[in-house]
TINULO-729862 format. One line per field, with one value per atom (N, C-alpha, C, CB): atom name; residue in one letter; residue number from 1; z, y negated, x negated. Coordinates in Angstrom, 3 decimals. Atoms other than C-alpha are relative to their C-alpha. Glycine has a CB too. Layout:
N
atomo = [CA / ...]
residuo = [A / ...]
num = [NUM / ...]
pz = [Z / ...]
py = [Y / ...]
px = [X / ...]
REM end
This chain:
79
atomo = [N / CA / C / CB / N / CA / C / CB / N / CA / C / CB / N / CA / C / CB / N / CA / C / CB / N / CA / C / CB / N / CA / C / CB / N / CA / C / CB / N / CA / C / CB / N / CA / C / CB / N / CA / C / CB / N / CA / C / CB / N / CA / C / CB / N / CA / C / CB / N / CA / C / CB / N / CA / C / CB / N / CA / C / CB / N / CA / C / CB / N / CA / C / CB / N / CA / C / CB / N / CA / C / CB / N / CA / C / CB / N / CA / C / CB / N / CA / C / CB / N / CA / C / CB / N / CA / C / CB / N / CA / C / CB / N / CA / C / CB / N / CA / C / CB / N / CA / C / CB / N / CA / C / CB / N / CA / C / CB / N / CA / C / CB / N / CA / C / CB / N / CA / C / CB / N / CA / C / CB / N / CA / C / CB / N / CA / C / CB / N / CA / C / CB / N / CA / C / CB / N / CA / C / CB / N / CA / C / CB / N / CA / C / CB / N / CA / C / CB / N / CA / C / CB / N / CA / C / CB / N / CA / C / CB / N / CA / C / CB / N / CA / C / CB / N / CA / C / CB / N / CA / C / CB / N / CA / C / CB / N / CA / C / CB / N / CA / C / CB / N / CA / C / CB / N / CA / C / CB / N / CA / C / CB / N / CA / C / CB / N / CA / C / CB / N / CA / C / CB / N / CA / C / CB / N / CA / C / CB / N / CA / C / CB / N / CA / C / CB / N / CA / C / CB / N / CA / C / CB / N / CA / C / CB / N / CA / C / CB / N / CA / C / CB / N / CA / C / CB / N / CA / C / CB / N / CA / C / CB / N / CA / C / CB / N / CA / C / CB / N / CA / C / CB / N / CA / C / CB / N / CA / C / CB / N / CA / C / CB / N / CA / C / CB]
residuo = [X / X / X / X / X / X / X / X / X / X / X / X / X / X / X / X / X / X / X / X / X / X / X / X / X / X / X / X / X / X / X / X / X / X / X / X / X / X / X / X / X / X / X / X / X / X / X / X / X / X / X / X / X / X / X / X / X / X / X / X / X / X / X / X / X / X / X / X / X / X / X / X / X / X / X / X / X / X / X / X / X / X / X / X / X / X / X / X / X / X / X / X / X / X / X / X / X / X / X / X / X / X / X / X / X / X / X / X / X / X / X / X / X / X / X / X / X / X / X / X / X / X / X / X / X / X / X / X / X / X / X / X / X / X / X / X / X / X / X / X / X / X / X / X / X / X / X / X / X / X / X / X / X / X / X / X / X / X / X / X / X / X / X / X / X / X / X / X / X / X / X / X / X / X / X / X / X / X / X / X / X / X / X / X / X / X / X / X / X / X / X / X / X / X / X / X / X / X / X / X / X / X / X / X / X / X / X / X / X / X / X / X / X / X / X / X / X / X / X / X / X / X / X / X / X / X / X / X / X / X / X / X / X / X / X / X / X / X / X / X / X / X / X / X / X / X / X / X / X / X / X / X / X / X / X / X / X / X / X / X / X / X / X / X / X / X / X / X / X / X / X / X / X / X / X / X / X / X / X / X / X / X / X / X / X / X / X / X / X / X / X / X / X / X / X / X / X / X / X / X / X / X / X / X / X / X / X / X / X / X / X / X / X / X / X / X]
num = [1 / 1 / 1 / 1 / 2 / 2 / 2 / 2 / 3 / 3 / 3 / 3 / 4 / 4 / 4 / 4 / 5 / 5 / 5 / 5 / 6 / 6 / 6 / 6 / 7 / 7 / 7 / 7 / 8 / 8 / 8 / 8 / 9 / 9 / 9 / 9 / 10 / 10 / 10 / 10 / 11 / 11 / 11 / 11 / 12 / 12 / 12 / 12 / 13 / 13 / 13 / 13 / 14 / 14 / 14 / 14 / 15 / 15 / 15 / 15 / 16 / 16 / 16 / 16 / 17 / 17 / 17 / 17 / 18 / 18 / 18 / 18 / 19 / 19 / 19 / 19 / 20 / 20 / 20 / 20 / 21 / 21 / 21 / 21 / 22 / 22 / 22 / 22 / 23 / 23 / 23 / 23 / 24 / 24 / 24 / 24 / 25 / 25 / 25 / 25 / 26 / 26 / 26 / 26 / 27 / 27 / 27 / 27 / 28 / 28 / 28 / 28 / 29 / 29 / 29 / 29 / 30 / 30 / 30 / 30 / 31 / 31 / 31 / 31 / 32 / 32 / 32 / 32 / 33 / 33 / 33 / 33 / 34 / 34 / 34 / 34 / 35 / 35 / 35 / 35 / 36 / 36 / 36 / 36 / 37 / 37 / 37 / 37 / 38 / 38 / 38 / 38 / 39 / 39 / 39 / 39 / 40 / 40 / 40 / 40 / 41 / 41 / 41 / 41 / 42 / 42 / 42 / 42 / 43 / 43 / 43 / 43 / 44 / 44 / 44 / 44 / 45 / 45 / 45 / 45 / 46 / 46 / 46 / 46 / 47 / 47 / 47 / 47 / 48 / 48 / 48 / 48 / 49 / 49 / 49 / 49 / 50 / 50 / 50 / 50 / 51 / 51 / 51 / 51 / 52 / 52 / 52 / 52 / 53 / 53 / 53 / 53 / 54 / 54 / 54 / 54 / 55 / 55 / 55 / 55 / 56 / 56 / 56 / 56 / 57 / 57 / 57 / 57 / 58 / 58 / 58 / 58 / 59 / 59 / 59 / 59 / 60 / 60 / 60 / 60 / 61 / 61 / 61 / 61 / 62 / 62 / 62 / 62 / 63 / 63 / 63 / 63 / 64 / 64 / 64 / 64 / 65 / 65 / 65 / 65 / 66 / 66 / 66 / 66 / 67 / 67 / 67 / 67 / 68 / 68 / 68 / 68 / 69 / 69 / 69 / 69 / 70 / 70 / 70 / 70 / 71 / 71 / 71 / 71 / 72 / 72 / 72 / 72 / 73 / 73 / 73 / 73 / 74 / 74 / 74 / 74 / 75 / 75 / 75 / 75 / 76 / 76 / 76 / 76 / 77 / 77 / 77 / 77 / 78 / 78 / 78 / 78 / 79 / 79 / 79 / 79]
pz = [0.405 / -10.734 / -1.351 / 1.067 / 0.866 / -13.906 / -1.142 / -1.429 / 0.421 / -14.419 / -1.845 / 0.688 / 1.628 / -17.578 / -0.308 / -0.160 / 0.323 / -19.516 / -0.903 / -0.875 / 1.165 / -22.190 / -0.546 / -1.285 / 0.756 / -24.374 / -1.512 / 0.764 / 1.332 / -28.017 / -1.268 / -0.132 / 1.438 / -31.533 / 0.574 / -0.877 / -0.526 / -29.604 / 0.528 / -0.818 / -0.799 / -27.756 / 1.353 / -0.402 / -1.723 / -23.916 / 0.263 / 1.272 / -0.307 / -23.023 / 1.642 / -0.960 / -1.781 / -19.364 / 0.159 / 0.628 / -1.484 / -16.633 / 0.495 / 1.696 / -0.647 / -15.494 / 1.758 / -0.873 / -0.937 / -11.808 / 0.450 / 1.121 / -0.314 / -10.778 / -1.353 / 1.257 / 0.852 / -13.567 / -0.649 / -0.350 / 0.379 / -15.403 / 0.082 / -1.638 / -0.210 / -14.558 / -1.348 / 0.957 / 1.570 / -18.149 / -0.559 / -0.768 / 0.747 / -19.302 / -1.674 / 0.667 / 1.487 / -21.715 / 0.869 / -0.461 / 0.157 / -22.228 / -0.615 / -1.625 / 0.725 / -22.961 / -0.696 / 1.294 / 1.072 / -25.508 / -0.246 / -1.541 / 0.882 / -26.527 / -0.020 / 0.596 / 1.013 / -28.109 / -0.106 / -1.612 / -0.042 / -28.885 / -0.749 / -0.494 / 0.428 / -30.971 / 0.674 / -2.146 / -0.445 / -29.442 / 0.867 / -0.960 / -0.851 / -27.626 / 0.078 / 1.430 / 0.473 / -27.682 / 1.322 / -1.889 / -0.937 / -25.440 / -0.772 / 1.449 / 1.022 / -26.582 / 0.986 / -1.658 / -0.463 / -24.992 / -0.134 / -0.432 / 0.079 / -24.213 / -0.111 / 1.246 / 0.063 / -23.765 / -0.274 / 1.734 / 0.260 / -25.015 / -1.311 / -0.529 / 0.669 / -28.018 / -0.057 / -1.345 / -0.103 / -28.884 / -1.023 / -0.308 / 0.808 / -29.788 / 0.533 / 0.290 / 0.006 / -30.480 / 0.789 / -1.706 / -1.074 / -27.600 / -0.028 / 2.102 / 0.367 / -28.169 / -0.649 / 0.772 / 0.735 / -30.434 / 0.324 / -1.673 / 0.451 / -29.500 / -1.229 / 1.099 / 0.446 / -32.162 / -0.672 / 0.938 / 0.624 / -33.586 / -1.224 / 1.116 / 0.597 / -37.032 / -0.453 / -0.667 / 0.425 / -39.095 / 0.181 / -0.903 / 0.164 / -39.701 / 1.579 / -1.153 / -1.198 / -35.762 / 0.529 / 1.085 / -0.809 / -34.909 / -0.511 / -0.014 / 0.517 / -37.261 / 1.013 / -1.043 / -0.573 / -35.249 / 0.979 / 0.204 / -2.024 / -31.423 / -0.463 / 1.261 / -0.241 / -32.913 / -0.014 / -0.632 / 0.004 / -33.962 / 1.089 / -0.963 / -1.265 / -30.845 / 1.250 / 0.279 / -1.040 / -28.398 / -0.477 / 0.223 / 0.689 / -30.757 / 0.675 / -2.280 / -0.386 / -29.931 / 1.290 / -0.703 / -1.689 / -26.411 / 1.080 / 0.326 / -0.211 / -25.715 / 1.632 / -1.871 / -0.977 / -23.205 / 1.408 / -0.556 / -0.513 / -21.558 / 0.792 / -1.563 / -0.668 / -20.948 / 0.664 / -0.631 / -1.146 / -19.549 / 0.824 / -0.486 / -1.306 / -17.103 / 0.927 / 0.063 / -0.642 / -16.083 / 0.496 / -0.662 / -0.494 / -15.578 / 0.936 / -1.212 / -0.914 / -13.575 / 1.109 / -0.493 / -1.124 / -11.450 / 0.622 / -0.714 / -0.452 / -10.985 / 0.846 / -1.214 / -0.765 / -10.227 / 1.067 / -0.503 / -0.685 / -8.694 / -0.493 / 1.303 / 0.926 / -10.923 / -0.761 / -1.169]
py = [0.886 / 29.602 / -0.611 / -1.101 / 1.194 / 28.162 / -0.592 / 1.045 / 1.014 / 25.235 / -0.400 / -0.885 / 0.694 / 24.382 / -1.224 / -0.158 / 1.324 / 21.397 / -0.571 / -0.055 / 0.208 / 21.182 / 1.429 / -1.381 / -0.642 / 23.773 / -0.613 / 0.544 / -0.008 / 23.423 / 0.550 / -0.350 / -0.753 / 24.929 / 1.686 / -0.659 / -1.499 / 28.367 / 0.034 / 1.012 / 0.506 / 27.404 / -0.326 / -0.889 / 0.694 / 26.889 / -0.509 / 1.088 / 0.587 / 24.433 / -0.146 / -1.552 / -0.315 / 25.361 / 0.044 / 1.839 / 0.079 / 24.778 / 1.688 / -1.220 / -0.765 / 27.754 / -0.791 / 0.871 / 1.076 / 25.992 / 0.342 / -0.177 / -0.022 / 27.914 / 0.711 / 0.450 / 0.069 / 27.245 / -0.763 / -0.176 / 1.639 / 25.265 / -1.117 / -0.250 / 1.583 / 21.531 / -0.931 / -0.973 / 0.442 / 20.660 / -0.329 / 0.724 / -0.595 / 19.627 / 0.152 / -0.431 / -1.201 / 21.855 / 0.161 / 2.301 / -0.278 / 23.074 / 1.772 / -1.464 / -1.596 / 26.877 / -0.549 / 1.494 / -0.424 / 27.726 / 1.448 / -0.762 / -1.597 / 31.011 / -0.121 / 1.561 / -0.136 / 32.251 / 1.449 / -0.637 / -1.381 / 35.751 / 0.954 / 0.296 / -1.222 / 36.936 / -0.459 / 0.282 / 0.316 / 34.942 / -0.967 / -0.358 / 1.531 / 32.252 / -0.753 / 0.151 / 0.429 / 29.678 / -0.933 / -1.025 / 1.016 / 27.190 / -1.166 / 0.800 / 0.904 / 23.755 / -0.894 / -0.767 / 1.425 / 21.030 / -1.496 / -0.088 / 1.257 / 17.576 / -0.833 / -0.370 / 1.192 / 15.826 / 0.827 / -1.010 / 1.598 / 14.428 / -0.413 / -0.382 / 0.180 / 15.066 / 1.554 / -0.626 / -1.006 / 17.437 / 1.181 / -0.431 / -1.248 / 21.222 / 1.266 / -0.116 / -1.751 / 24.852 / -0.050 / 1.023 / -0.568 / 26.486 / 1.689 / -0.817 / -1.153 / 29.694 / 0.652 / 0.421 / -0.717 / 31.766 / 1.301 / -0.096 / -1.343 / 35.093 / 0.464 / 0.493 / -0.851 / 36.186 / -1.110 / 0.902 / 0.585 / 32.796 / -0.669 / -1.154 / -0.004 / 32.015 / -1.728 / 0.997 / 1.521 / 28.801 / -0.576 / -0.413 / 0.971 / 27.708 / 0.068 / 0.749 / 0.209 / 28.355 / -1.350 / 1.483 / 1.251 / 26.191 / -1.002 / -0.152 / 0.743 / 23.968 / -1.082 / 0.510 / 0.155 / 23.324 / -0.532 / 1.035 / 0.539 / 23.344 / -1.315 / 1.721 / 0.842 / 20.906 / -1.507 / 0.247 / 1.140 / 18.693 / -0.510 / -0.136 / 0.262 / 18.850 / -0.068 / 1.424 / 0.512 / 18.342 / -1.213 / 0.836 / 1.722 / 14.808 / -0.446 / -0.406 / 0.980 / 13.707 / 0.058 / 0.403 / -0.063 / 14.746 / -0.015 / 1.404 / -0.357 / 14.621 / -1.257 / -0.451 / 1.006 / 11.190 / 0.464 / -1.105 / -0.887 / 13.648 / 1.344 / 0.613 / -0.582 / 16.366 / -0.644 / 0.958 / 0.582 / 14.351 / -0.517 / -1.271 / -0.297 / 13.258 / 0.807 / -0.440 / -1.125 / 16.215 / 1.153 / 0.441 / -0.865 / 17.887 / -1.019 / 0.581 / 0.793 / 14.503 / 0.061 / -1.406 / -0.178 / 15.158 / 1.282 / -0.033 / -1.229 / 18.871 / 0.072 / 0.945 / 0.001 / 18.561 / -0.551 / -0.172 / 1.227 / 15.056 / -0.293 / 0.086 / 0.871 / 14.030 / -1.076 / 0.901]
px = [-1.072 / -37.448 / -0.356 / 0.247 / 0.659 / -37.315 / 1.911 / -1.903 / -0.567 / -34.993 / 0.343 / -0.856 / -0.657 / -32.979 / -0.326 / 1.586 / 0.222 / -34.097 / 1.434 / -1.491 / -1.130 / -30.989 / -0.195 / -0.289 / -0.457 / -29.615 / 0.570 / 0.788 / -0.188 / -29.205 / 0.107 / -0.372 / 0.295 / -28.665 / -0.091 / -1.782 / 0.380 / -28.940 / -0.961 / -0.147 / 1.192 / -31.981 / -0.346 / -0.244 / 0.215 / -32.708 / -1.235 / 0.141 / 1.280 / -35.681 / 0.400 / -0.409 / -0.048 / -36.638 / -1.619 / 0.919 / 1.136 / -39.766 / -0.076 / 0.877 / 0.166 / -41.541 / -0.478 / -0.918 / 0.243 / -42.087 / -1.251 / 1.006 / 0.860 / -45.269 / -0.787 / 0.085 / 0.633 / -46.986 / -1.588 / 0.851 / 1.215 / -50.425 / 0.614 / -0.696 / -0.691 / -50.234 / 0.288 / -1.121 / -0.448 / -50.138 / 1.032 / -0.146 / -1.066 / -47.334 / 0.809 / 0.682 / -1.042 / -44.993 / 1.360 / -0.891 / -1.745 / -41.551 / -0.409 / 1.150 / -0.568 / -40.651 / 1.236 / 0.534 / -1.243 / -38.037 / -0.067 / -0.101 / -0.227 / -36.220 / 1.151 / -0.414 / -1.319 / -33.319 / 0.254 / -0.236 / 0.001 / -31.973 / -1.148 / 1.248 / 0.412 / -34.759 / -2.004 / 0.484 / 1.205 / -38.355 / 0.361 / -0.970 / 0.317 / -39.608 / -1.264 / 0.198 / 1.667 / -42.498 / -0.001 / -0.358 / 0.266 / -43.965 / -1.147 / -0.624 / 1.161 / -45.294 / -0.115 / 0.455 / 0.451 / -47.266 / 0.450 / -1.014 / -0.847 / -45.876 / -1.118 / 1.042 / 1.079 / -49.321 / -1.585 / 0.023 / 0.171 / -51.441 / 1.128 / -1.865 / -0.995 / -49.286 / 0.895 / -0.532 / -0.685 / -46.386 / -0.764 / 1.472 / 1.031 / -48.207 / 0.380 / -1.774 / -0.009 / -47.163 / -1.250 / -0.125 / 1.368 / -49.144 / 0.398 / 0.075 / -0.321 / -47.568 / 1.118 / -0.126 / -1.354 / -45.112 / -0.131 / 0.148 / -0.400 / -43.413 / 1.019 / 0.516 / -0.842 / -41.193 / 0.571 / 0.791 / -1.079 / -39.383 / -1.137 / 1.053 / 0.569 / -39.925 / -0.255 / 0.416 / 0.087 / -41.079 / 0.604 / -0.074 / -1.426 / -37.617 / 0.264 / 1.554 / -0.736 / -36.902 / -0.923 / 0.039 / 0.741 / -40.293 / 0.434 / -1.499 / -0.200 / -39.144 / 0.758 / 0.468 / -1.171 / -35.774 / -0.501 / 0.847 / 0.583 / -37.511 / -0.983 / -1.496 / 0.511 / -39.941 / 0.666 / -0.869 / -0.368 / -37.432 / 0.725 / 0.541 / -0.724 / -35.166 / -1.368 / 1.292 / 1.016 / -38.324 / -0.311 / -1.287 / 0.558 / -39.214 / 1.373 / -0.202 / -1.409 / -35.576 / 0.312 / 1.382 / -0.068 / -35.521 / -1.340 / 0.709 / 1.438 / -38.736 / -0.269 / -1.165 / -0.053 / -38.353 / 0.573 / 0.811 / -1.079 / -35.576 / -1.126 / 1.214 / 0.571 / -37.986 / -1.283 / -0.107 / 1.248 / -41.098 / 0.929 / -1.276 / -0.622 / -38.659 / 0.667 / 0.446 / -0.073 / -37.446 / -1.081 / 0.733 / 1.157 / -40.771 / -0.593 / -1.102 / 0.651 / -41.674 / 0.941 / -0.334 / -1.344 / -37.988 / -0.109 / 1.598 / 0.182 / -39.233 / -1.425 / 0.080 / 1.121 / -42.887 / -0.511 / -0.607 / 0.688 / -42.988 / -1.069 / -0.282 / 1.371 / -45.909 / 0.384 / -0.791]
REM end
């Protein structure tokens, strides 16, 4: 299962559910996808395929929603 966080700009931020306890956010789009860390601070943890200008984008929409997804990974996990 893995749960939608928001959609944006062409973008889906979603929860893999059996996953590391760490938490992150995935992102992808039609041509990659990345996954970045929420703590201790926000961090590219991996890029397939999207470019500067795309990290650019996900980093700025995870800063602005970012309150949005730590509660939704605390409404999914229960942590």
């Amino acid at each position: 299962m893995s749960p939608t966080v928001f959609q944006e700009n062409g973008f889906r931020f979603f929860f893999f559910s059996r996953e590391e306890p760490r938490m992150h956010v995935h992102v992808n789009c039609g041509h990659g996808e990345a996954k970045y860390w929420m703590e201790p601070d926000i961090e590219l943890a991996k890029n397939y395929g999207l470019t500067s200008k795309d990290l650019y984008i996900v980093r700025q929409l995870i800063e602005v929603h970012a309150d949005a997804i730590r509660n939704a990974w605390q409404k999914h996990f229960g942590s």
